[in-house]
SERO-457773 format. One record per residue (C-alpha): x, y, z. Coordinates in Angstrom, 3 decimals. Last residue first. Example, Ala and Ser with C-alpha at 12.3 -4.5 7.8 and 13.67 -1.06 7.14 Angstrom:
// SERO-457773
        X        Y        Z
   13.670   -1.060    7.140
   12.300   -4.500    7.800
END
This chain:
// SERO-457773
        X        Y        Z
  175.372  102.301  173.034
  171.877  100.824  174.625
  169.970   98.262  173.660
  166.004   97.688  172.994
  163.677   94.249  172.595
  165.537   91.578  174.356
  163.609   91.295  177.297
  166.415   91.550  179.897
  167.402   94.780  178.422
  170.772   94.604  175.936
  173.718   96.426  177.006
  177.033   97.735  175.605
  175.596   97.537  171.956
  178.129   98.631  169.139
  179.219   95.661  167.950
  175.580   94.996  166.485
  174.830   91.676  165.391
  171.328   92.706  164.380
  168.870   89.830  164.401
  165.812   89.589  161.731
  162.901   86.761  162.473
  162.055   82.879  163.699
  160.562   81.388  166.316
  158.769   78.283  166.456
  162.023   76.526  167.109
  164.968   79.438  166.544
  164.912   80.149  163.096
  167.509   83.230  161.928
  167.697   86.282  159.497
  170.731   88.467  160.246
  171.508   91.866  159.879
  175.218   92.650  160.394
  176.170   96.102  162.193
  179.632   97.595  161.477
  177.874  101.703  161.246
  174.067  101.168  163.260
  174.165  103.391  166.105
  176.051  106.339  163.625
  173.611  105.164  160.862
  170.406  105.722  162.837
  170.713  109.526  162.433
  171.871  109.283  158.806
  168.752  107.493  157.675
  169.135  104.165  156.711
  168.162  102.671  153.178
  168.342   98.989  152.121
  167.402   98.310  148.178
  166.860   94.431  147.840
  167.651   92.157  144.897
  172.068   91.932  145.880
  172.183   94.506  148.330
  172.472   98.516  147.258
  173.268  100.158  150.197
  171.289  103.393  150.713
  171.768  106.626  152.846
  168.439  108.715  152.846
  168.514  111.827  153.160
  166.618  112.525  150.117
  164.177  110.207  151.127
  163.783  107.017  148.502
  160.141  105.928  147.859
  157.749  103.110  148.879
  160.423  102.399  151.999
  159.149   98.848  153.804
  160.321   98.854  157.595
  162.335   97.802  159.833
  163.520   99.431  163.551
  166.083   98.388  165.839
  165.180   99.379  169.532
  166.761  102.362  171.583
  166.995  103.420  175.186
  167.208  100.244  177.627
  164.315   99.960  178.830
  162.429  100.522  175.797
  162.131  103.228  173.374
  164.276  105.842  171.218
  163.850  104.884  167.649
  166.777  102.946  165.568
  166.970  101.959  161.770
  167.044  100.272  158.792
  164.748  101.057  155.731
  163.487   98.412  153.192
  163.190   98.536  149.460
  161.908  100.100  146.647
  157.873   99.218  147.332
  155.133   97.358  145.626
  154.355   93.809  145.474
  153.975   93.031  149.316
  154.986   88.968  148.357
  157.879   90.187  146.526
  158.925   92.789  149.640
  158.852   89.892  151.944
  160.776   87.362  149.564
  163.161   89.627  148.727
  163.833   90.757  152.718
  164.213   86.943  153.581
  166.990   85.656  150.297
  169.282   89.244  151.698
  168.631   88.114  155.769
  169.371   84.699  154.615
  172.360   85.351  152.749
  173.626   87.423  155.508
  173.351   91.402  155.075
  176.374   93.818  155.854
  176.959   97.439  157.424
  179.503   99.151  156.663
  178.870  101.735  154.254
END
């Protein structure tokens, strides 16, 4: 599977799923929205779907669904603080265009 977690992204997820006490892992993926077509999606996983892909990452379980894995496949999530802000980024070779809001992409 290639897609790869930063240190921070890996050190972030553990601390959000410790905090939520319950859960497996997280699941990456894309749903059709925006301006641009499709938006990166995360979200706590309770329970493993069968069709589930997962990547075992060191203290965090990371699932993707087959359907999202063909936008995803090389992508490298990324935690980051930028002033105030701070959350995930996917470095995603695969984008050809971001909208001017940042929130969906297009392959």
């Amino acid at each position: 599977m290639a897609i790869t977690l930063t240190d921070k992204a890996l050190a972030q997820l553990a601390r959000y799923l410790t905090k939520r006490g319950q859960g497996v892992g997280v699941r990456l993926g894309v749903k059709t929205t925006g301006c641009s077509g499709m938006a990166y999606t995360l979200e706590y996983v309770d329970s493993v779907g069968e069709d589930d892909m997962v990547l075992d990452a060191p203290g965090v379980k990371i699932m993707i669904d087959p359907k999202s894995y063909v936008y995803l496949d090389g992508t490298e999530l990324d935690f980051a603080r930028e002033g105030l802000n701070e959350g995930f980024k996917f470095n995603n070779p695969n984008e050809r265009d971001r909208c001017g809001c940042g929130e969906s992409f297009r392959v």
